[in-house]
C-alpha positions as CSV (number, residue, x, y, z in Angstrom):
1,X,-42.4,75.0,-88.4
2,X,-44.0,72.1,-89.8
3,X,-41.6,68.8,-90.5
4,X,-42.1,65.6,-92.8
5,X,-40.0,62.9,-93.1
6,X,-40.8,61.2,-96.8
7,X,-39.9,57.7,-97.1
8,X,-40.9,54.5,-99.2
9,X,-41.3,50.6,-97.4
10,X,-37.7,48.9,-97.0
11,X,-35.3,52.2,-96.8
12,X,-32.8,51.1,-94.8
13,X,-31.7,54.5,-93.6
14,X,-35.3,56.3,-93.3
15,X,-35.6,55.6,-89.6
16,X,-31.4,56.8,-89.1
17,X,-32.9,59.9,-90.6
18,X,-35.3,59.9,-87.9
19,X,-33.3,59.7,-85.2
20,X,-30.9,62.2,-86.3
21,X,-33.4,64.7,-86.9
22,X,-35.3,64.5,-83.3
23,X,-31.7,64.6,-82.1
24,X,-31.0,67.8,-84.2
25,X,-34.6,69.2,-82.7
26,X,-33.7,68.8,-79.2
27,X,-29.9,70.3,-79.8
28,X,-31.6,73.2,-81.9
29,X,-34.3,74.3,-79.1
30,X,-37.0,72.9,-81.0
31,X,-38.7,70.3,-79.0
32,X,-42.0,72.1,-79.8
33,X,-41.6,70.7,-83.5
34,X,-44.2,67.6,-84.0
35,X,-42.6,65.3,-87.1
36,X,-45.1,63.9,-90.2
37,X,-43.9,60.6,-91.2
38,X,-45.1,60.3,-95.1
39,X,-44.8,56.9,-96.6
40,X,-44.7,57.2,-100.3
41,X,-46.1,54.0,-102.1
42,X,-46.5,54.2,-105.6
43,X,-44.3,55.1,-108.5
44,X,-47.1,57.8,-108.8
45,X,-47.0,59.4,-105.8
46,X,-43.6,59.5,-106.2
47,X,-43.9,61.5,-109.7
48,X,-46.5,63.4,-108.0
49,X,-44.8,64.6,-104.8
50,X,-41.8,64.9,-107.4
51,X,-40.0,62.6,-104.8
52,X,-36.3,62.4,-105.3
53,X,-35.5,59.3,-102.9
54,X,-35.8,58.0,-99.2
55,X,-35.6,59.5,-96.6
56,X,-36.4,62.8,-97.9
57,X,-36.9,65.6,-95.3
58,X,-39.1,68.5,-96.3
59,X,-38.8,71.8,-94.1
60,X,-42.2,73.6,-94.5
61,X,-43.0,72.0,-97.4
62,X,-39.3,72.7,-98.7
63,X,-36.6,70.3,-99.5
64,X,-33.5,71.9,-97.9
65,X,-31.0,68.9,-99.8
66,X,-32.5,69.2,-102.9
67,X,-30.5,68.2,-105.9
68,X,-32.8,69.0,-109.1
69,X,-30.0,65.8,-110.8
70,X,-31.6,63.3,-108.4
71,X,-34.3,60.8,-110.3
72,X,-37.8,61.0,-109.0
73,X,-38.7,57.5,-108.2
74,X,-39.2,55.2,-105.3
75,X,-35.2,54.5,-104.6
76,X,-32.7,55.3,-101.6
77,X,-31.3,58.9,-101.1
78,X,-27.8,59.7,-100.6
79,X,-26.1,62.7,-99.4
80,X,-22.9,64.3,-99.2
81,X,-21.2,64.8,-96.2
82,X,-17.6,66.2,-97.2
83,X,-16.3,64.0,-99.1
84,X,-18.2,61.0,-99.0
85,X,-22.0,59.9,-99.2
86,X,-24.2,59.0,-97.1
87,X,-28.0,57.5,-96.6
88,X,-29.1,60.2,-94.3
89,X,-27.7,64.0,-93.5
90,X,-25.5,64.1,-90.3
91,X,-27.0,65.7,-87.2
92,X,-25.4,69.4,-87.6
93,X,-26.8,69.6,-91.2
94,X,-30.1,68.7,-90.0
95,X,-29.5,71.8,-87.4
96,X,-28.3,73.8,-89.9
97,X,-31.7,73.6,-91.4
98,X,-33.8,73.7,-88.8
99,X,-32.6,77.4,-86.9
């Protein structure tokens, strides 16, 4: 399984992300799992990469939170957790994509 957190300079919840998702390796058995950090720099890598926000977490090379809606563009990332948003995915969705 090969892991890449995507983020841009100045995301405030890119390194929350982070954390949750080595928690949600240990918790899923997957210690053996080696994260790629990505910074993305330009407004062109970000139309390249067709990056939809930070942090973005890519699951061999998919986007398991993918919301085709979301603008491509160097800007924060939200996602829903129930009924609310937040700037990173809670620690059991992050599990939930990793088994």
């Amino acid at each position: 399984m090969h892991v890449a957190l995507l983020y841009f300079d100045g995301c405030p919840n890119w390194r929350l992300a982070d954390d949750r998702l080595r928690e949600a390796l240990v918790r899923a058995g997957r210690e053996d799992v080696v994260v790629e950090h990505r910074q993305v720099a330009t407004p062109e890598e970000a139309e390249a990469m067709q990056f939809r926000g930070s942090p973005t977490l890519l699951v061999d090379g998919r986007d398991p939170f993918l919301d085709w809606d979301s603008p491509v563009g160097l800007s924060c990332r939200v996602y829903r957790i129930g009924d609310r948003l937040a700037g990173a995915p809670t620690v059991e969705q992050l599990i939930a994509v990793l088994r």
